[in-house]
C-alpha positions in Angstrom: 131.2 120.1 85.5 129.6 116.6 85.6 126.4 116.1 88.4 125.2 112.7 88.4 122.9 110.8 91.2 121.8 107.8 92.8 123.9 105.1 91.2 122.3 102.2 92.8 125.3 100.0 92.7 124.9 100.1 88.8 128.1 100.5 88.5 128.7 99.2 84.4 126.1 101.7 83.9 127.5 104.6 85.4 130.9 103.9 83.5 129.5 104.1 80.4 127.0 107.0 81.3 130.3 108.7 81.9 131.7 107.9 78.8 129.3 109.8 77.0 129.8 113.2 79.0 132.9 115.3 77.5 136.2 115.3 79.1 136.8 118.8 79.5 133.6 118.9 81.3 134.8 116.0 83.7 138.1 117.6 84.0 136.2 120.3 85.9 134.8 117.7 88.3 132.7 115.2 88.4 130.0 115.3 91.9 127.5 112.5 92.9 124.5 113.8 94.8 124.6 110.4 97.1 123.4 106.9 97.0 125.7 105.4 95.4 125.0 102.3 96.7 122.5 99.5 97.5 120.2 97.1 95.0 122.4 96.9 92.1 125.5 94.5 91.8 128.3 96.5 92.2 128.0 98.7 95.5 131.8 98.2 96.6 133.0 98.7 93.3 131.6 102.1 93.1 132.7 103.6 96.3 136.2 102.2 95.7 136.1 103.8 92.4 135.3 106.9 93.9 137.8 106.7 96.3 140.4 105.7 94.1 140.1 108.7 92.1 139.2 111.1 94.7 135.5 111.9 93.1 133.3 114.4 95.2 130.2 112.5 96.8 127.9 113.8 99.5 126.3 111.8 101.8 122.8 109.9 100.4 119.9 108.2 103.1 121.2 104.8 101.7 124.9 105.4 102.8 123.7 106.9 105.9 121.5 103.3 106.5 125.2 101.5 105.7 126.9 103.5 108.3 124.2 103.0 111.3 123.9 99.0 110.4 127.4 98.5 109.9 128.5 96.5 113.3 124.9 95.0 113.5 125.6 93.6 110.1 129.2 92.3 110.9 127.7 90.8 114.3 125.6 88.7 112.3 128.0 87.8 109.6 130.4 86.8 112.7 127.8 84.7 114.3 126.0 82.5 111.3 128.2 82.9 108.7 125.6 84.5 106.2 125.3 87.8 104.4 121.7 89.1 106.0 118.3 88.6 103.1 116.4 91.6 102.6 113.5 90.1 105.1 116.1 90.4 107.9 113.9 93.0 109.7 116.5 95.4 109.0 115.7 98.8 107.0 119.2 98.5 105.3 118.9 95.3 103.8 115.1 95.4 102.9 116.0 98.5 100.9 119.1 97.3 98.8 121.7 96.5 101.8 121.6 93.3 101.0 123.0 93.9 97.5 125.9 95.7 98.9 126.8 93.5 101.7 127.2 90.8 98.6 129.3 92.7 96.7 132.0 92.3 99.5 131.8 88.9 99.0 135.3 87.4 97.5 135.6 83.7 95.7 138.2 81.8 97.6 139.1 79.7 95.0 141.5 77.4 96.6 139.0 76.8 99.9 136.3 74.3 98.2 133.3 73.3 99.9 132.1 69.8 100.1 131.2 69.3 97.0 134.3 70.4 95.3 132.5 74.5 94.8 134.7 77.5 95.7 133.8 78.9 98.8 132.8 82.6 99.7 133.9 85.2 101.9 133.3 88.6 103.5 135.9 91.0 103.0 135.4 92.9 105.9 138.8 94.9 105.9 137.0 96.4 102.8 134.1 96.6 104.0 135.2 99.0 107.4 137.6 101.0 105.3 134.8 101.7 102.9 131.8 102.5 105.9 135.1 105.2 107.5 135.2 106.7 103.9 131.3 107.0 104.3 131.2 108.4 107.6 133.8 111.5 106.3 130.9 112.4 103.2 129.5 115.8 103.8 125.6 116.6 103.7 125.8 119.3 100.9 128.8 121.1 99.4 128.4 124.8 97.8 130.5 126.0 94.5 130.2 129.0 95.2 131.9 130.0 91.5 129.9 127.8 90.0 126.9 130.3 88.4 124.2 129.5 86.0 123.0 132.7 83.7 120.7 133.1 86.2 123.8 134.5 89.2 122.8 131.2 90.9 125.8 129.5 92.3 125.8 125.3 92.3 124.9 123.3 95.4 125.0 120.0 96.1 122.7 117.8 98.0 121.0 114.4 98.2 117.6 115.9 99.1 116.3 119.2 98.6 118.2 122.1 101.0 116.6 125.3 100.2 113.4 124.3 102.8 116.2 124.1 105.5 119.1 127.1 104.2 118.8 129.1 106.7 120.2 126.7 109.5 122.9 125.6 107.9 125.2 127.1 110.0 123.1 127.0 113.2 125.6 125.3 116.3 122.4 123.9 118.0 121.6 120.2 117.6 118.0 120.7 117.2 118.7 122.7 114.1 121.6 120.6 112.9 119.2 117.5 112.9 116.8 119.6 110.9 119.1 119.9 108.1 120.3 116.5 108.1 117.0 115.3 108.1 115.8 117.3 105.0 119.3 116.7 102.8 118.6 112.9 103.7 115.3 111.9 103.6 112.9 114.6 102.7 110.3 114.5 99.6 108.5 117.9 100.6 105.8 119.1 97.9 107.0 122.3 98.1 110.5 123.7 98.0 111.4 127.1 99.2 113.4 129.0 96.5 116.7 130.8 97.7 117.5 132.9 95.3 121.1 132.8 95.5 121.6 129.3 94.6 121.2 126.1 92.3 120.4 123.2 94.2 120.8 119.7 92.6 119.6 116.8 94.1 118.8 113.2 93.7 116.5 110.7 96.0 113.1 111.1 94.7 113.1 109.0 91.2 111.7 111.2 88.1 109.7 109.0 85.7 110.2 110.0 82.1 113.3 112.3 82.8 115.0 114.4 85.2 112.8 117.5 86.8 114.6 120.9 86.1 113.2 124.2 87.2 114.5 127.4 87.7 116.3 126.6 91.2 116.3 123.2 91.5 116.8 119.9 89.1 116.3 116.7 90.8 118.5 114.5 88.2 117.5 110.5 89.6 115.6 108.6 87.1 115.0 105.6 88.8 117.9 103.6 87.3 117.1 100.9 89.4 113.7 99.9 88.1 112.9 98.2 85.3 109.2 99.3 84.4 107.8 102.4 82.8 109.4 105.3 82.6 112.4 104.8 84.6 115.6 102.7 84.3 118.4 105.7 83.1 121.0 106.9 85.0 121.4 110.6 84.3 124.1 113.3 84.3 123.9 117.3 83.6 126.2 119.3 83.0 125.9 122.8 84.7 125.9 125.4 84.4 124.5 124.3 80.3 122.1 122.2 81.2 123.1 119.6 79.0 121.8 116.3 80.3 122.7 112.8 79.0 121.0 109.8 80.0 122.4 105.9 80.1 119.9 102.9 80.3 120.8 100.4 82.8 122.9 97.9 81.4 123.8 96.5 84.8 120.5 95.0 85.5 118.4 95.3 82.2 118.9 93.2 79.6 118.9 94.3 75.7 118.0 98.0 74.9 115.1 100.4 74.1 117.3 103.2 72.6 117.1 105.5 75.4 120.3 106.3 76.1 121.3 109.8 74.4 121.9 113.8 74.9 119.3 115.8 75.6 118.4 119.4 76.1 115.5 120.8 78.8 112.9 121.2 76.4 113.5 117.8 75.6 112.7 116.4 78.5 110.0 118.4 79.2 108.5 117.2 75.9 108.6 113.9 77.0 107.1 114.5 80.3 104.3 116.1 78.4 103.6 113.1 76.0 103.2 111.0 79.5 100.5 111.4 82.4 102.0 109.7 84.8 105.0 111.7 85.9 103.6 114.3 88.1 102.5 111.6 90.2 106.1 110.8 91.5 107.0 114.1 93.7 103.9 114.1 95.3 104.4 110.5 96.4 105.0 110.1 100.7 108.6 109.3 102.0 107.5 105.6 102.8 107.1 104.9 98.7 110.6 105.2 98.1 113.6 104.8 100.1 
């Protein structure tokens, strides 16, 4: 099976990330731990790519920001015409929205403006089909046959679940919005370990390499940014452990020859060769979003 997180609308990059992972593996299934949208180019391709062939995705903070802004976004679209800038006041589009609201923009090549330049459009029949296909995304999703050599069975989550396990399947409200909250949006410094499980998760971007320990593996490494030791999009295949990594090619130009298969010891050779690292988990929720 193929986990991979936190796509970022880097959708070229993912492709090819893909490529590089084994068929038989993807065969099994191929999961997304959430956000696959928001501040790279190609938001709307992605989810219609999932969609289209019927890939498992749980629900990410950034597709849970698309869902709440949806009609406050079409209301201004409606009104002025514009696709709302990143300084709208709006948490969506500060953090990437904007990105995806203009990759539902069509070229209408046979409306030209005044100066002769094809005009530009909001498909919004896309736009709602895609936000119904986002509300349906569960918050985590358990493979119960799924084991590593450990007897830990796979689950799947944006953010880290095992602080919250044990009200999963509380009815109460209060307890519900505790676990949505945590698979969301929480970066906690400490995670509880539940020993029957494997959690994966994405949100909180690893510099120098995915973080894999002996219940957890957050797999996001930052493909977004463009500095240090981020910029790969990464997949592992579990339950081996094999992780490959893809530089982003939809935003990065050129290549530093990081894109390759890697084992654990691997990456935690790299992490040793580089101080900075451990600062990322630690960091507060309002450093990343």
């Amino acid at each position: 099976m193929i986990i991979l997180t936190d796509i970022h609308g880097n959708f070229d990059t993912m492709k090819k990330l893909l490529d590089m992972t084994p068929q038989e593996e993807k065969d099994k299934g191929v999961v997304i731990c959430g956000d696959l949208i928001d501040r790279g180019p190609k938001s709307m391709e992605i989810i219609q790519w999932c969609m289209d062939n019927k890939i498992t995705v749980v629900m990410g903070n950034h597709e849970k920001m698309m869902i709440d802004e949806a009609e406050k976004v079409k209301k201004f679209i409606a009104k002025t015409g514009l696709i709302p800038t990143g300084n709208a006041g709006s948490l969506w589009t500060v953090n990437g929205g904007h990105e995806t609201l203009q990759s539902y923009e069509v070229i209408l090549h046979d409306v030209l403006d005044d100066r002769g330049i094809p005009t530009r459009a909001f498909d919004i029949d896309t736009f709602d089909e895609h936000v119904e296909w986002l509300k349906k995304l569960p918050l985590y999703i358990e493979f119960p046959e799924v084991k590593n050599e450990d007897g830990r069975y796979l689950v799947i989550s944006h953010s880290v679940i095992g602080n919250v396990w044990k009200f999963r399947s509380d009815t109460s409200n209060l307890k519900k919005g505790w676990v949505k909250q945590a698979v969301l949006w929480s970066r906690p410094n400490k995670v509880t370990d539940v020993p029957e499980i494997y959690n994966i998760i994405g949100h909180t971007p690893q510099e120098y390499g995915c973080r894999i320990r002996n219940n957890y593996a957050n797999i996001d490494t930052g493909c977004f940014y463009t500095t240090g030791g981020f910029g790969l999009l990464t997949a592992l295949q579990f339950p081996e452990m094999v992780i490959y990594e893809c530089e982003n090619i939809d935003t990065k130009v050129g290549s530093d020859g990081r894109s390759g298969i890697r084992t654990v010891e691997d990456i935690e050779n790299r992490k040793k060769n580089n101080k900075r690292h451990n600062l990322i988990w630690s960091r507060s929720k309002n450093d990343y979003v």
